[in-house]
C-alpha positions, 0 to 999 in steps of 0.5 A: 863541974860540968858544962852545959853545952850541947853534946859534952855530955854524950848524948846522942845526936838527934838530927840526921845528916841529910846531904849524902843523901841529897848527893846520891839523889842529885847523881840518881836524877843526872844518871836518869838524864843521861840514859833517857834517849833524845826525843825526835819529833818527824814526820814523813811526807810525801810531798808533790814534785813540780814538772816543768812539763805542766800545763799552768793551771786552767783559770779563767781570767773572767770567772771561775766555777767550783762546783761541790757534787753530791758523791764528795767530788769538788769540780774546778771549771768542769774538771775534778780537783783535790783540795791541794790543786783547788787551793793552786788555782785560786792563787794563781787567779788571786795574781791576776789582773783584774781578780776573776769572780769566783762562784761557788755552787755545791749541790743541794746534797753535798756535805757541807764537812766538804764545803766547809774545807772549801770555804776554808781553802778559799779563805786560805788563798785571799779570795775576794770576789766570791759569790755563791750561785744556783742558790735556787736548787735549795728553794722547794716549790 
């Protein structure tokens, strides 16, 4: 008499052992891991050096002119500036006692791309007392 259990009777196996392959795998992803090289994110700058022989920046304890040209040029109180210098005075006026007005006069053919980074350095800064002058430059008679 025979039994009825699964495999007495010598049957062949149906199911496929799956953990060597599940350990091969695991060692195939660790060996990945391990040869794949680190990630370094750096970017260079080249930042600016302060002099101890500068002049302190030319700001107007009464008002301030920033002028936008034409040709791309941006005019701190009649001197040419680049936006990094530009946003140095405006903090140094925001320190002062009282604030000075801030006024702000882009040419009628200016790009407004540049007036739109100034904006956007002056907001930087905190700027406060800020009015837009020669407005009448636009008006066409």
């Amino acid at each position: 008499m025979q039994t009825t259990s699964d495999n007495t009777a010598g049957e062949p196996m149906m199911e496929i052992n799956t953990t060597p392959l599940i350990d091969v795998m695991l060692v195939m992803i660790i060996m990945l891991i391990i040869t794949i090289p680190p990630q370094t994110h750096a970017v260079k700058l080249d930042l600016p050096q302060n002099n101890p022989n500068d002049a302190p920046p030319p700001v107007d304890p009464i008002k301030n002119k920033i002028v936008i040209t034409a040709d791309g040029g941006v005019l701190w109180n009649g001197a040419n500036v680049n936006l990094d210098q530009l946003r140095v005075y405006l903090e140094a006026s925001q320190q002062m006692n009282p604030v000075p007005e801030l006024h702000l006069q882009p040419e009628p053919e200016a790009r407004y791309e540049l007036v739109d980074e100034v904006l956007a350095v002056t907001k930087r800064a905190n700027v406060t007392k800020m009015g837009f002058v020669g407005n009448d430059a636009y008006m066409k008679w």
